[in-house]
C-alpha positions as a Python dict, from the first residue, in 0.01 Angstrom:
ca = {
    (1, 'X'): (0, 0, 0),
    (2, 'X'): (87, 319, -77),
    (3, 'X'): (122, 601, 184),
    (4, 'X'): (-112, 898, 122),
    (5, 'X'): (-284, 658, -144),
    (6, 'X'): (-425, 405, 55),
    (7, 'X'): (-827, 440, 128),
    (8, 'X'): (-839, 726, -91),
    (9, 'X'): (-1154, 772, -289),
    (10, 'X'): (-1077, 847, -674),
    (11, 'X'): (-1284, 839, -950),
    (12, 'X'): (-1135, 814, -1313),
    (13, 'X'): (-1322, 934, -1599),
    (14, 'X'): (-1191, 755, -1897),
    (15, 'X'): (-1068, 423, -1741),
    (16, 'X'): (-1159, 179, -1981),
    (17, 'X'): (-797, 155, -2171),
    (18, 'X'): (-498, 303, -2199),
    (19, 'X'): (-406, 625, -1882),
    (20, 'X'): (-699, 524, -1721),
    (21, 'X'): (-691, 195, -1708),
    (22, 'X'): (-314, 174, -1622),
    (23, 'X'): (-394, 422, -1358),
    (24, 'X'): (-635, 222, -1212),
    (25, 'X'): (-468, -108, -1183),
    (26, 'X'): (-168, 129, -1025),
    (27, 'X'): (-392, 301, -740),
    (28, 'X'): (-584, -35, -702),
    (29, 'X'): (-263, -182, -583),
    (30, 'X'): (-200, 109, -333),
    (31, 'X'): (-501, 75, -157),
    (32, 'X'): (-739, 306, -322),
    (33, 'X'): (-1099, 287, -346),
    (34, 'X'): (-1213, 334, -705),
    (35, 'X'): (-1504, 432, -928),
    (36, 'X'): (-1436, 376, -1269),
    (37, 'X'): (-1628, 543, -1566),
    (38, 'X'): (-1612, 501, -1971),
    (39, 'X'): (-1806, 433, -2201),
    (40, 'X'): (-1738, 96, -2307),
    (41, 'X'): (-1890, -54, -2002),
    (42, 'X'): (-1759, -449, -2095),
    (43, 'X'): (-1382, -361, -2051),
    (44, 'X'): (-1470, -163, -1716),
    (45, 'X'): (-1616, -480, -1608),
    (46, 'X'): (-1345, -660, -1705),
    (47, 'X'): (-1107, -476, -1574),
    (48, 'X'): (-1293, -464, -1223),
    (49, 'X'): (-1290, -797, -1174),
    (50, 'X'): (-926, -840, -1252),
    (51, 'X'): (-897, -591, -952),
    (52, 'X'): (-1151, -715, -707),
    (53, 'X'): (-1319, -410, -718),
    (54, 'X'): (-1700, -417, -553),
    (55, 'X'): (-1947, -470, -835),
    (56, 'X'): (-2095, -121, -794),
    (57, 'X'): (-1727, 40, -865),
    (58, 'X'): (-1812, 133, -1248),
    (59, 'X'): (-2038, 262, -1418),
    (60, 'X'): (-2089, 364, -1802),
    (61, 'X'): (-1997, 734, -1842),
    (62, 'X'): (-1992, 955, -2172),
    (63, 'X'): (-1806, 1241, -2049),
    (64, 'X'): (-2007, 1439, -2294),
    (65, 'X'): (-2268, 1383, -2130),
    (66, 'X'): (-2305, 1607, -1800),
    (67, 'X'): (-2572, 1426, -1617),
    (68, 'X'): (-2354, 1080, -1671),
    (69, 'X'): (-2058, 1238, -1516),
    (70, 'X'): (-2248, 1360, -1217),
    (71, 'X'): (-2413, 1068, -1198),
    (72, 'X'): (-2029, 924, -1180),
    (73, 'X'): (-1943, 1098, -882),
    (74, 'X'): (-2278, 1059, -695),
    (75, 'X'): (-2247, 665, -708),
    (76, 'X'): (-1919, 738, -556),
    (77, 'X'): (-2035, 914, -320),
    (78, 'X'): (-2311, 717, -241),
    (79, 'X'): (-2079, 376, -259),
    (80, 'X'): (-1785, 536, -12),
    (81, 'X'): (-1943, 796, 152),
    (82, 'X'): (-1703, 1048, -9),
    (83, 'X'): (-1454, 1158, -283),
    (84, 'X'): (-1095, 1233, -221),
    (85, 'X'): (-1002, 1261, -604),
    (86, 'X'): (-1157, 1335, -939),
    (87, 'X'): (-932, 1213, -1235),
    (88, 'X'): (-1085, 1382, -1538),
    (89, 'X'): (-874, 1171, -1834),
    (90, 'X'): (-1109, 1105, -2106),
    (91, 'X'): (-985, 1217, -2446),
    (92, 'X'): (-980, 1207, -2823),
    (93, 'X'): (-697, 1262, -3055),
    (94, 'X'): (-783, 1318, -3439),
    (95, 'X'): (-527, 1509, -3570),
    (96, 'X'): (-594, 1666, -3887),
    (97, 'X'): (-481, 1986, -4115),
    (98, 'X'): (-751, 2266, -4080),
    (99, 'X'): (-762, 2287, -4438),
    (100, 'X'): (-903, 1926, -4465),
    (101, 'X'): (-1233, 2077, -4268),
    (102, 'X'): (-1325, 1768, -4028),
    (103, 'X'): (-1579, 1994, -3844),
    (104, 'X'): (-1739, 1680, -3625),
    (105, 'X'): (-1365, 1580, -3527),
    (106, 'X'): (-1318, 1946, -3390),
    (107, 'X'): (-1656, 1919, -3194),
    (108, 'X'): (-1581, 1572, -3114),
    (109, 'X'): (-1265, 1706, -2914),
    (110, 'X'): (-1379, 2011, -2822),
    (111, 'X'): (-1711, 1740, -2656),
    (112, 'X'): (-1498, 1519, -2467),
    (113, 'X'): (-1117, 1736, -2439),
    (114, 'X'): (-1305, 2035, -2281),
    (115, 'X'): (-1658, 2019, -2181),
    (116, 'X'): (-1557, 1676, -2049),
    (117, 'X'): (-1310, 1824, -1813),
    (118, 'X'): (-1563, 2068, -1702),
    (119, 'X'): (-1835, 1860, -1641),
    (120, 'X'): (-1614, 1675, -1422),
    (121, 'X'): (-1513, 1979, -1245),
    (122, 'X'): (-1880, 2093, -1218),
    (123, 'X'): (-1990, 1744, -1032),
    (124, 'X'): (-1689, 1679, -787),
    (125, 'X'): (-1638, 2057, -652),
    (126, 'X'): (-1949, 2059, -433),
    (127, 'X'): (-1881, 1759, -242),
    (128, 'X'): (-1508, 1896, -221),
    (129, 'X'): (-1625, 2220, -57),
    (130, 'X'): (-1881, 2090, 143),
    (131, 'X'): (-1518, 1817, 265),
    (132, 'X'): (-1322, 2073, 273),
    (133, 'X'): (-1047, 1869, 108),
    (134, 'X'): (-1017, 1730, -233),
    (135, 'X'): (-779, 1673, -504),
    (136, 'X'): (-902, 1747, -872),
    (137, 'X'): (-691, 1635, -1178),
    (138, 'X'): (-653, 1696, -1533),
    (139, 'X'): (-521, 1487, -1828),
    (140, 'X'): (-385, 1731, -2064),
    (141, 'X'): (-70, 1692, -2337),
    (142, 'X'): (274, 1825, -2415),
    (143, 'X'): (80, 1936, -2711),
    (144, 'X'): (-103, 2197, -2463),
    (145, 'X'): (252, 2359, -2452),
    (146, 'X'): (340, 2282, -2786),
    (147, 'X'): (107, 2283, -3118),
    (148, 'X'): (204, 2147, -3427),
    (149, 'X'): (77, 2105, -3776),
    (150, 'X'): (-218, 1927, -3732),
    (151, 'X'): (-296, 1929, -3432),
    (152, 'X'): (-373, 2300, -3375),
    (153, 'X'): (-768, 2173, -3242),
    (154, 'X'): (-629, 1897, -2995),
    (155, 'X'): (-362, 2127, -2886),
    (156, 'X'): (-640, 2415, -2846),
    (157, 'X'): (-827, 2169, -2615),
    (158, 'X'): (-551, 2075, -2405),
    (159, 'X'): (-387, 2424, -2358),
    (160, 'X'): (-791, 2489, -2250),
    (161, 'X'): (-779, 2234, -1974),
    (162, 'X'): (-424, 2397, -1839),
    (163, 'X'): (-627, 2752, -1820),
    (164, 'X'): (-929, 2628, -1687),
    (165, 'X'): (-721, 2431, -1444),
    (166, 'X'): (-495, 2711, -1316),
    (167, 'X'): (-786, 2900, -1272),
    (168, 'X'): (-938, 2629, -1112),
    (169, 'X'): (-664, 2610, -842),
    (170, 'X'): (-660, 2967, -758),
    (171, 'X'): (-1042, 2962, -709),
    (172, 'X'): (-1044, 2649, -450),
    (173, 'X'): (-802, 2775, -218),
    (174, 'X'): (-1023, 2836, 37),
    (175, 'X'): (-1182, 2513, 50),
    (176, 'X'): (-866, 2336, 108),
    (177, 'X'): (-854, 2113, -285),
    (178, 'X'): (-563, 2046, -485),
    (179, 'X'): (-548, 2080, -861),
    (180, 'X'): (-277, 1905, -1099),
    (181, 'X'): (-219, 1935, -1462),
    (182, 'X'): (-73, 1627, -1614),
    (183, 'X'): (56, 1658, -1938),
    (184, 'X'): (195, 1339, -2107),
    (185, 'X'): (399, 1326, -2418),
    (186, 'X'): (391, 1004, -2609),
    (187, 'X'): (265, 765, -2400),
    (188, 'X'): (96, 414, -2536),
    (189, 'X'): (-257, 457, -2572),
    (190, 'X'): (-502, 399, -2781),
    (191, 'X'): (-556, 804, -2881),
    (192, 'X'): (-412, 707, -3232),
    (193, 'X'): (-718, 495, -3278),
    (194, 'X'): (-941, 808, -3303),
    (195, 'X'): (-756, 971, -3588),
    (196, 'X'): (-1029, 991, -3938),
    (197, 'X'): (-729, 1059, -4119),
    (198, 'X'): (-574, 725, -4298),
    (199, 'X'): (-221, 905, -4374),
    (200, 'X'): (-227, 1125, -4055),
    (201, 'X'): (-295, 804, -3855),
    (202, 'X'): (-5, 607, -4034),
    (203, 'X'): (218, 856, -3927),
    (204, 'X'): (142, 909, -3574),
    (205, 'X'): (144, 520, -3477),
    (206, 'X'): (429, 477, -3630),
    (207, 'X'): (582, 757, -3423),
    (208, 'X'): (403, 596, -3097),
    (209, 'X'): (574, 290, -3219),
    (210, 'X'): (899, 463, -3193),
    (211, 'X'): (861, 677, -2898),
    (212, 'X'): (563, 603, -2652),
    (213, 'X'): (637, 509, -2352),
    (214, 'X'): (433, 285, -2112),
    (215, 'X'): (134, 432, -1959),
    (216, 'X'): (223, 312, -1643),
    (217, 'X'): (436, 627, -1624),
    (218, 'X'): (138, 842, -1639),
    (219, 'X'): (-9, 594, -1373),
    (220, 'X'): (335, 676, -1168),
    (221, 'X'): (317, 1032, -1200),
    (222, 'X'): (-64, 1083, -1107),
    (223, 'X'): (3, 869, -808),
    (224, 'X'): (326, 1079, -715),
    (225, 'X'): (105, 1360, -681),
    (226, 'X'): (-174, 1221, -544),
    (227, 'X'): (54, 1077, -252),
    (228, 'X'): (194, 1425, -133),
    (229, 'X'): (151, 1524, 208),
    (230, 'X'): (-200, 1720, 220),
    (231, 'X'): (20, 2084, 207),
    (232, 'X'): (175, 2004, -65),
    (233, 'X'): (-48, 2059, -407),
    (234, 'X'): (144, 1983, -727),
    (235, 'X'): (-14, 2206, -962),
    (236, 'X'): (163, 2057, -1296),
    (237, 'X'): (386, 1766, -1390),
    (238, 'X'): (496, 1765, -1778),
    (239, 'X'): (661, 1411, -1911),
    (240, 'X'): (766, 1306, -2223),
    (241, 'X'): (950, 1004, -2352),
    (242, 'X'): (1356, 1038, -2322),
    (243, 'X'): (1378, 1062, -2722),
    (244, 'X'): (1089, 1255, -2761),
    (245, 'X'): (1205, 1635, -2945),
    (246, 'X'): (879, 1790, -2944),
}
């Protein structure tokens, strides 16, 4: 077990594959007490029982959808009796040159990137003020310090969760809640997967193939911060790959 993990109550948004399900089997095996949320309900099921989580511990979740992501954090609440952290980590990736026009890709990310950080913002805060404790934390991307050609959408959603998040932190202060930005580089996922693009999708798993790096090191640097003393609130960790340039 894990010290300042252990008991915990986090909820993961997005915890079906990839981050999120790396970061669950890692906070699993510190002690935590989890709710897991995705869509694809079958692999959250799965993935529960490989952990010996209590039946009730998932629950199908389309971060787009506001009520589902409250309804998230209620059964959490309702399960536990509380929620320590809220690990908002659902995202899409479909990298694409503006001129090409792929206007339901750009809402797609802009859906489940931005809105679906919010919402999760929107459902855990009240229970963290009414605690007076908390810990809220936000998936974003090396590309929401750096944007490159093709990616100028994703990167606008991810440089949108490290605003809303900074002004997130400054606005919880007096109800004693941590915030922290974590922004991976390449990291093995299945984000290529959501790419429309057949060229643009060649070329970015073929870079993953070169590059990523497990996500268990997302899973060890979410836990890092989530295991600092209750004074200490890491606002933003950024990690790429060794070789990664960019």
């Amino acid at each position: 077990m894990a010290q300042g993990i252990e008991n915990k109550v986090v909820v993961i948004a997005g915890a079906s594959s990839g981050l999120g399900e790396a970061l669950a089997r890692r906070l699993a095996k510190d002690g935590a007490k989890l709710m897991l949320g995705a869509r694809r309900l079958d692999r959250l099921e799965r993935l529960a029982g490989e952990l010996s989580l209590d039946k009730e511990a998932v629950l199908r979740t389309d971060v787009t959808r506001p009520e589902q992501v409250q309804a998230l954090v209620d059964k959490a609440v309702a399960l536990y009796g509380r929620i320590d952290v809220m690990v908002n980590n659902a995202g899409l990736m479909p990298h694409s040159l503006l001129e090409r026009r792929k206007i339901d890709d750009w809402n797609k990310m802009i859906d489940v990137n931005l809105k679906g950080v919010l919402y999760g913002i929107a459902a855990a805060l009240p229970y963290m003020k009414e605690q007076k404790g908390g810990h809220i934390i936000n998936t974003s991307s090396v590309a929401g310090h750096k944007v490159r050609p093709g990616s100028a959408v994703y990167a606008a959603t991810k440089t949108a969760v490290r605003v809303i998040s900074e002004g997130l932190r400054q606005e919880v202060k007096p109800y004693n809640i941590r915030t922290t930005i974590i922004s991976p580089g390449a990291v093995t996922s299945e984000l290529a997967d959501s790419i429309t693009e057949d060229d643009v999708k060649a070329n970015i798993k073929q870079f993953y193939e070169e590059t990523a790096i497990s996500a268990d090191s997302f899973a060890a640097v979410v836990a890092f911060a989530i295991s600092q003393p209750e004074e200490v609130d890491i606002n933003e960790i950024l990690f790429r790959p060794t070789k990664q340039e960019l």
